[in-house]
N, C-alpha and C positions, 0 to 999 in steps of 0.2 A: 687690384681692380677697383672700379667704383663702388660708390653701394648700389648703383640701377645694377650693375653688371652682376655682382658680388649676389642680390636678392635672386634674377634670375636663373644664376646659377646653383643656389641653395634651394631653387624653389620657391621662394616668397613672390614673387611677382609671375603669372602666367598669361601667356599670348602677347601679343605686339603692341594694345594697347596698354597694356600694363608694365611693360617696356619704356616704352613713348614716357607715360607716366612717371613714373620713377623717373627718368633723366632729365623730364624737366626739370623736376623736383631737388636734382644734381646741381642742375647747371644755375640754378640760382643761387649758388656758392658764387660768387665772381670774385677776383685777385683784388677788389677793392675788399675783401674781409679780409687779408692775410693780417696778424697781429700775435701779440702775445698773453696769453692770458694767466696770470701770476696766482696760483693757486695756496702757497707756502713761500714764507721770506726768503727760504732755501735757495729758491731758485736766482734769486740778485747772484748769488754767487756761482751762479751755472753760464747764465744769460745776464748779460748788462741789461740794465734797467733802458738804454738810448737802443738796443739792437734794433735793429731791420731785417725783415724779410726780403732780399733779393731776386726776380724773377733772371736765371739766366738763359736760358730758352723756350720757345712752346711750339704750339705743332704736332707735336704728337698723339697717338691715337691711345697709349697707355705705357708711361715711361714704367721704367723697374730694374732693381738690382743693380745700382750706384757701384762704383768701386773705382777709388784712387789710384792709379797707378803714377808712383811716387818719379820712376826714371823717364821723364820726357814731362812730368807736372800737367797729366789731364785725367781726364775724369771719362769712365766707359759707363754708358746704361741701356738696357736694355730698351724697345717698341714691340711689345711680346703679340700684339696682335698683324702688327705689319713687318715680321719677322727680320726684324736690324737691331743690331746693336749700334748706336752713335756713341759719338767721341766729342767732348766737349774741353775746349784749354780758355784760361784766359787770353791768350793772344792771337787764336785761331775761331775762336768760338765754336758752335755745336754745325756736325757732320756728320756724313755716315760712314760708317767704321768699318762695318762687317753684313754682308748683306748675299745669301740667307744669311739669317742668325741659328737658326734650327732647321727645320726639316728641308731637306731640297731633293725630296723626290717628284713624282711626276703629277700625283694625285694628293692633294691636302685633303681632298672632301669629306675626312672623317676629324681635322682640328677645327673647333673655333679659333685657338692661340695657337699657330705653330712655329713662334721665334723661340729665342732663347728668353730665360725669367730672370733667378737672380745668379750675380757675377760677385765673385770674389778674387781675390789674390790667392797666385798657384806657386810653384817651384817657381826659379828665376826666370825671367821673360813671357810667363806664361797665365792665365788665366784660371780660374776652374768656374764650370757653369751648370745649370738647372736649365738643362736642356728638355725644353718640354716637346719640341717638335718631334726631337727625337727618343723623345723619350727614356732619358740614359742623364747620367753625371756626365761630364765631358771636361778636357782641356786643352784648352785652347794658345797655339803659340803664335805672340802678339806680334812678333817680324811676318811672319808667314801665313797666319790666318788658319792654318791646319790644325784638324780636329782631330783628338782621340776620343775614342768614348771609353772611359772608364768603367761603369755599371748601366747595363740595360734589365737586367731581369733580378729578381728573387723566387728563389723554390722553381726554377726553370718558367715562371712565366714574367712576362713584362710588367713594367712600371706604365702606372696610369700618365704622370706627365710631371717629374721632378720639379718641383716650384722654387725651393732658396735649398742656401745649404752652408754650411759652415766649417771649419777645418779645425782640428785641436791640434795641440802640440805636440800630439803624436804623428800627424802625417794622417788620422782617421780623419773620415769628413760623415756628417752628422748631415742629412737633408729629407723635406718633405716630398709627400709623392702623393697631393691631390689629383681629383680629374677635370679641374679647370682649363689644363688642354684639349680636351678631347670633344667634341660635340655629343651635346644629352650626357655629359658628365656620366655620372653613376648608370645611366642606362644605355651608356656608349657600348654597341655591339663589337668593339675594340677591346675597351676593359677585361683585361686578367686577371687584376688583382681582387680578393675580395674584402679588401679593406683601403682604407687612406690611408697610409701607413707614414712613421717617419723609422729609418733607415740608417746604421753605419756602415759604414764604406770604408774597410781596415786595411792599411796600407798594403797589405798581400795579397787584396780586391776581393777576399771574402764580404758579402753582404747579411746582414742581420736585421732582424727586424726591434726596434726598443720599443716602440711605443703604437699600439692595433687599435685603440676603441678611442680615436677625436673623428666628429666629422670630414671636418674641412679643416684640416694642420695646413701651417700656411707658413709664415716669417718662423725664420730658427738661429736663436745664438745660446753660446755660452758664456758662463760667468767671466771674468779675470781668472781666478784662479782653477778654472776648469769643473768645479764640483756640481754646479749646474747647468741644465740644458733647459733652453727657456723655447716654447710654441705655443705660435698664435692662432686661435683659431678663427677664421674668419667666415662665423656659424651667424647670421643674424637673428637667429634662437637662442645663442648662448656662444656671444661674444667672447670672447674669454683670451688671455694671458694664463698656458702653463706654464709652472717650475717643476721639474724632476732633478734628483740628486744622484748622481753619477757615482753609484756604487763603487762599477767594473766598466769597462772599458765601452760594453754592447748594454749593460745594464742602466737602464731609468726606471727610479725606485722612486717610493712618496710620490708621485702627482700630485699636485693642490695649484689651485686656483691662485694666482700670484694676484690679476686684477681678473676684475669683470666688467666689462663696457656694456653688457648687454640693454640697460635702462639707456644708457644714450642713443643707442640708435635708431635713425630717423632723418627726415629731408632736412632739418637742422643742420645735423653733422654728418654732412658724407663721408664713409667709408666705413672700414670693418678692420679689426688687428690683422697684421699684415705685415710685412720687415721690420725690422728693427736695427736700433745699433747700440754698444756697451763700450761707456767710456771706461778710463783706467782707475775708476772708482767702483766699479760694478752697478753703476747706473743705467735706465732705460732709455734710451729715445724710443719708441714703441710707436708706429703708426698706426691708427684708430678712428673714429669714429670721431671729425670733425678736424683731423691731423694730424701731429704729432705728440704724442702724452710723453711727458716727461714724469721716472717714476723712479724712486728710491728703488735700492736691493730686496726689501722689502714688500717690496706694491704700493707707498704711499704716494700720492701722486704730489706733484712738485710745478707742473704746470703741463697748458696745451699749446704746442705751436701749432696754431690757426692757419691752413693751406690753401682756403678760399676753394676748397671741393676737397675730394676724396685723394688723400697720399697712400703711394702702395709700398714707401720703403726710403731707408734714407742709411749715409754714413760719412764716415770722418772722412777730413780728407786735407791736400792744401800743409799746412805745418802740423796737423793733428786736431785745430781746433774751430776749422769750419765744418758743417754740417751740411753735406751736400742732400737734396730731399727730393725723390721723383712723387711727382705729384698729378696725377692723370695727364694731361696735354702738357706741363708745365716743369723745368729745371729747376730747382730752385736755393738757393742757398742762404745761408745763417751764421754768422760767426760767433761763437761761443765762448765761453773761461775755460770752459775744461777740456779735453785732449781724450781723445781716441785712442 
């Protein structure tokens, strides 16, 4: 989400003129800022020194949850507030794909967001998604548009509104369960759960809880080699990038602050940590506060791709080494050295 959106929903901004406020304060990011801003030499060999930022579509009211589908060579993302997923190809350009994307009951009046959030790659043909309308994991088969829900509840009550989510090599999927779907969030008379929780989801569809005390858990991936689980929290109190180390399979052990964005945020740099993607080096693309942060295994940052407003989430795609980036009303794309 933006940062207007992102404060409101944390609480930093109250009432409509402080709404108003803050967005303008947004929207004076305009696509004449998009650039690259080279933090560490490192990054020449990430990003060519001649790259460009690409706008490939806009219009929309809050893109999210990018994912390549490699058989047919297009690109699905989420409109989590105007509940569709589109579909974007080079040769087709951007449409809408799946419309509801989440909730398609009779009454929304308890979501602010009730599409779907983030989309990943599922079994063959098929999708898996952060079904926030509905509240539940899901998967989705891309011939037919048919939905299963995988996970709706833990400890027999519901899920506040699944936001991203991740799959390991096991066939587990690893995803957050903020209440940025739901209207008055934390004080949504909906809410079951009493926490933000992030969640595995083990292929025999037992649900676990790993990770109980972040605010706002938001963007989730893992290492390369599987030993870390990385969440963003999109707190504009305590912006933050965690790492946890993947003991056992349901277990995230150590927490530590991998980065901290929280001094950046501001009408500067829109946004808050939010999706991310992990090339085949175990590198960040991390969207944040002013873009995308490009960040070593480590936390050291390497540079910011500049989005001209607030990005909610980006990922590889194309041969491996374009970076496709939904970035509030905006598509956008970046072609890279290195490989997803």
């Amino acid at each position: 989400m933006s940062l207007s959106r992102r404060l409101v929903l944390a609480g930093g901004v109250a009432g409509a003129a402080g709404l108003s406020a803050a967005a303008n304060a947004a929207s004076s990011q305009t696509p004449a800022s998009l650039g690259i801003e080279r933090l560490d030499p490192a990054l020449d060999g990430l990003i060519a020194p001649d790259a460009r930022i690409e706008t490939l579509a806009s219009g929309f009211t809050w893109s999210e949850g990018p994912v390549w589908i490699a058989e047919g060579a297009y690109l699905l993302f989420s409109d989590v507030p105007e509940n569709r997923i589109h579909r974007w190809s080079e040769r087709d350009g951007a449409s809408v794909f799946m419309e509801p994307s989440g909730y398609d009951g009779p009454d929304a009046s308890g979501f602010r967001e009730p599409g779907s959030n983030g989309l990943i790659l599922g079994p063959a043909g098929s999708i898996l998604m952060a079904d926030h309308g509905n509240r539940a994991v899901a998967r989705v088969d891309l011939a037919t548009r048919a939905k299963t829900l995988l996970a709706t509840q833990y400890e027999g009550k519901r899920f506040n509104s699944p936001n991203d989510l991740v799959q390991a090599a096991d066939g587990s999927i690893f995803f957050t369960d903020p209440p940025y779907g739901l209207k008055d969030m934390d004080q949504s008379p909906l809410k079951e759960q009493a926490h933000n929780g992030v969640y595995r989801l083990a292929p025999d569809g037992g649900v676990s809880l790993v990770v109980a005390d972040l605010t706002f858990p938001n963007g989730v991936a893992l290492s390369p080699d599987q030993r870390n689980l990385y969440v963003a929290v999109s707190d504009p109190a305590r912006a933050v990038l965690m790492a946890y180390d993947l003991t056992a399979p349901d277990i995230a052990a150590g927490g530590r602050v991998l980065k901290d964005f929280t001094d950046l945020v501001g009408p500067a740099n829109p946004g808050l940590p939010d999706g991310m993607a992990v090339d085949r080096e175990g590198r960040l693309f991390v969207t944040g506060p002013g873009g995308v942060h490009v960040l070593t295994a480590d936390g050291r940052a390497l540079g910011l791709i500049r989005t001209g407003g607030a990005a909610a989430n980006c990922a590889f795609g194309e041969d491996g080494r374009t970076l496709f980036i939904t970035a509030g009303d905006r598509l956008l794309k970046l072609r890279t050295l290195t490989r997803g």
